[in-house]
N, C-alpha and C positions, 0 to 999 in steps of 0.2 A: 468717434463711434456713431456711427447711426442710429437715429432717431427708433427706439423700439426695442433696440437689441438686447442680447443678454445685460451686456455691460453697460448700457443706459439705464436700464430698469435695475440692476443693484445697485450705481449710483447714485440714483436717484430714492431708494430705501435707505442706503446709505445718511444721504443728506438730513433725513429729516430722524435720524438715531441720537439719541443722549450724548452727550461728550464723553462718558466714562466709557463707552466700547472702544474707543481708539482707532485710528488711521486702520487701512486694508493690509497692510506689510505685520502690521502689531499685531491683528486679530485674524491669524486665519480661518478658525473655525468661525467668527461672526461672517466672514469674505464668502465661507464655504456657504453659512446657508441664504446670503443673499441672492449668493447667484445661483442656485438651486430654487428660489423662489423666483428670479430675475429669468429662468428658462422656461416657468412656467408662463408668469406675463408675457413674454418676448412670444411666445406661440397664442395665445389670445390676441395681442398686438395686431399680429402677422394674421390671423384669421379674421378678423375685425374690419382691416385695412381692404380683405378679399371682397367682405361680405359688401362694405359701404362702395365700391366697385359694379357690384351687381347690380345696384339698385338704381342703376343709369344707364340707358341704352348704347350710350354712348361708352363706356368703359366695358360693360358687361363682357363676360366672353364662356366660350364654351358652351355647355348644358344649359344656363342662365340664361344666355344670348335665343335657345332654341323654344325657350321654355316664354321669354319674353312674347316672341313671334305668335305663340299658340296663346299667350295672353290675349292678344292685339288683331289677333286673325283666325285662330282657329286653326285648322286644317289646309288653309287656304295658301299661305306662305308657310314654308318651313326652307329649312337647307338641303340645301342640291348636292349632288354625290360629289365629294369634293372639294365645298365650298368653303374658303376660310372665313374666321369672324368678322374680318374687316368687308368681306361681301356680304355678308349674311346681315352686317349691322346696315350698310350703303342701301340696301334694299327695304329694310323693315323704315330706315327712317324717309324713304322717296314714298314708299308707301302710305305712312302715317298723314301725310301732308295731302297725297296725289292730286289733283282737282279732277273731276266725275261731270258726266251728263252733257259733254258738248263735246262734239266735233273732235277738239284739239283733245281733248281728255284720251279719246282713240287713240291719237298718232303719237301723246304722248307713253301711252303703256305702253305701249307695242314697239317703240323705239327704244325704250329702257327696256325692255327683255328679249327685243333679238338683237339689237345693234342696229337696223335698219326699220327707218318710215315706212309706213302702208303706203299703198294708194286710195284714195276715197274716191269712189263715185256718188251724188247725189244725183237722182233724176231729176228734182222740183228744183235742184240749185241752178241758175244761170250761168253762176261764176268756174260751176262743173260743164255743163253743157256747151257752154258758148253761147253767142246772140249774135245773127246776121248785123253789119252794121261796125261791131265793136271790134278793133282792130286786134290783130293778133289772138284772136281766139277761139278761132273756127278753121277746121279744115280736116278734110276727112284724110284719114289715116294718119295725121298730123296730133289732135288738139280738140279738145268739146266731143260729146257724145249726143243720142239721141236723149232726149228729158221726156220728162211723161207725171202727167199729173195726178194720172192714175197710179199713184207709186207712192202715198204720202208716207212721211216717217218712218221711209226705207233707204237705205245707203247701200252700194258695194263696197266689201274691201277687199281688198288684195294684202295678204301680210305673206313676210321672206320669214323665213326658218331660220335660224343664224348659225355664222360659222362655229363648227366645234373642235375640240385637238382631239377629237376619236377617242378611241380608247387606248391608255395609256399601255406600253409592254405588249401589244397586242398587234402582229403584221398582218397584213390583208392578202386577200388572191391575188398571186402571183408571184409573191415574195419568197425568195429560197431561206426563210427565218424558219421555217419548220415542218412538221410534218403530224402525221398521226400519233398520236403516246410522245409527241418530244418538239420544244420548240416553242416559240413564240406563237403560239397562233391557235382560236379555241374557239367554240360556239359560241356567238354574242348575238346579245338584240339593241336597242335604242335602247333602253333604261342603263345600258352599263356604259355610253359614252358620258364622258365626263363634261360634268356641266349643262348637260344635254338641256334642251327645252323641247318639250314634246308637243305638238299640235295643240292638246287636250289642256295646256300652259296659256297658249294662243287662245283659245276659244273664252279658255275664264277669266282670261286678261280682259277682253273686250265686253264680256259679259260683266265683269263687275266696274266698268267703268263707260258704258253706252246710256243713254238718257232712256230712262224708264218710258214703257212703251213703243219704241223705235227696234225695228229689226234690221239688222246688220247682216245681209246676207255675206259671206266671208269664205275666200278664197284661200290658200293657205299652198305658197308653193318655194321653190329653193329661191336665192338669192342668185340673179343675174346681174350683171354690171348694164346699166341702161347706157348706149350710145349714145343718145343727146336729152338731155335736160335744158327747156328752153327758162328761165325764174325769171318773173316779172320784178317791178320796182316796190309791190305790194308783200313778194314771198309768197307766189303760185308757180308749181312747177304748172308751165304750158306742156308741154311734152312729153309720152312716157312711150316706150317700146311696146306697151300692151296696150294702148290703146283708150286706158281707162279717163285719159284726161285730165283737168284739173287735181293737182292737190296741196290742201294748206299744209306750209311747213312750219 
């Protein structure tokens, strides 16, 4: 019998009764009210077992899991339309840790919440720019941008949207799924794709994780497959289709 159950808990009442009540077969009225007491334990048990659950991010689930997140962030993270606890919990606890205020800190939010790296431009960075001279890092339309020192503690970025499953039960223009009053197909906006991440995601990503007094000027468009990524021996894309140049991965 399992640990907690009706039957463990009037065994265990059981155990510790006088000798003169007699075995479970001999006394059924003493049987009866063991386990009438052993059904009320067994449901304290069992709620006990829930609560000590909750009080770890890592077990927690449900309402407790949503209710952690507003502990821990506020308004800032909560669950996405959709979202099971095992994502909800994967999130709160990459968030607990994140690292903040540099560089990677960027490319690391921003890859954990679309699927896909920015691009960073620095002006004042060389290793964005290029330097005449330094092999493979310079060429127009290729690789390096213009820098400018008049630009201090400003970045570009470039961040992708990530891919979504749409919205579920729901066909698009041109699909013979339905029609007016009948069918698969209804008035939607972005908030009702599942999973979605909205720009407005994008933007407080960066902002809660950009080195205090630096402006990130930020771009924000779909996800194109880049035809050549050129990666150094360091882990610099040389390469990008937009032009942006350098960036640390």
């Amino acid at each position: 019998m399992p640990t907690g159950d009706v039957q463990d808990i009037a065994a265990r009442l059981r155990s510790v009764l006088p000798p003169w009540f007699g075995d479970a077969a001999g006394s059924p009225v003493v049987g009866g009210v063991l386990a009438g007491l052993g059904d009320g334990h067994a449901a304290a048990y069992t709620l006990l077992q829930q609560v000590i659950g909750q009080t770890r991010i890592r077990t927690a689930s449900g309402g407790f899991l949503d209710l952690i997140a507003w502990d821990f962030f506020g308004g800032r993270l909560s669950r996405r339309s959709g979202e099971s606890d095992g994502g909800l919990r994967t999130r709160i606890l990459a968030e607990i840790v994140r690292p903040r205020s540099t560089r990677g800190s960027v490319v690391q939010a921003l890859s954990d919440l679309t699927g896909f790296a920015p691009v960073i431009f620095e002006p004042t960075r060389p290793l964005d720019t290029g330097a005449y001279g330094v092999a493979a890092t310079l060429g127009y339309g290729m690789a390096g941008g213009y820098g400018s020192l008049a630009l201090p503690a400003q970045a570009f970025v470039t961040a992708y949207r990530p891919a979504t499953s749409g919205i579920p039960l729901v066909a698009g223009y041109g699909s013979p799924a339905g029609g007016y009053g009948g069918g698969a197909i209804q008035w939607a906006n972005l908030a009702m794709v599942q999973g979605a991440v909205l720009d407005s995601d994008i933007f407080a990503a960066i902002d809660s994780v950009k080195p205090a007094g630096a402006t990130l000027w930020t771009h924000i468009t779909n996800w194109s497959n880049p035809t050549s990524h050129l990666v150094s021996d360091d882990g610099y894309v040389l390469t990008t289709d937009d032009g942006y140049g350098l960036l640390a991965l």
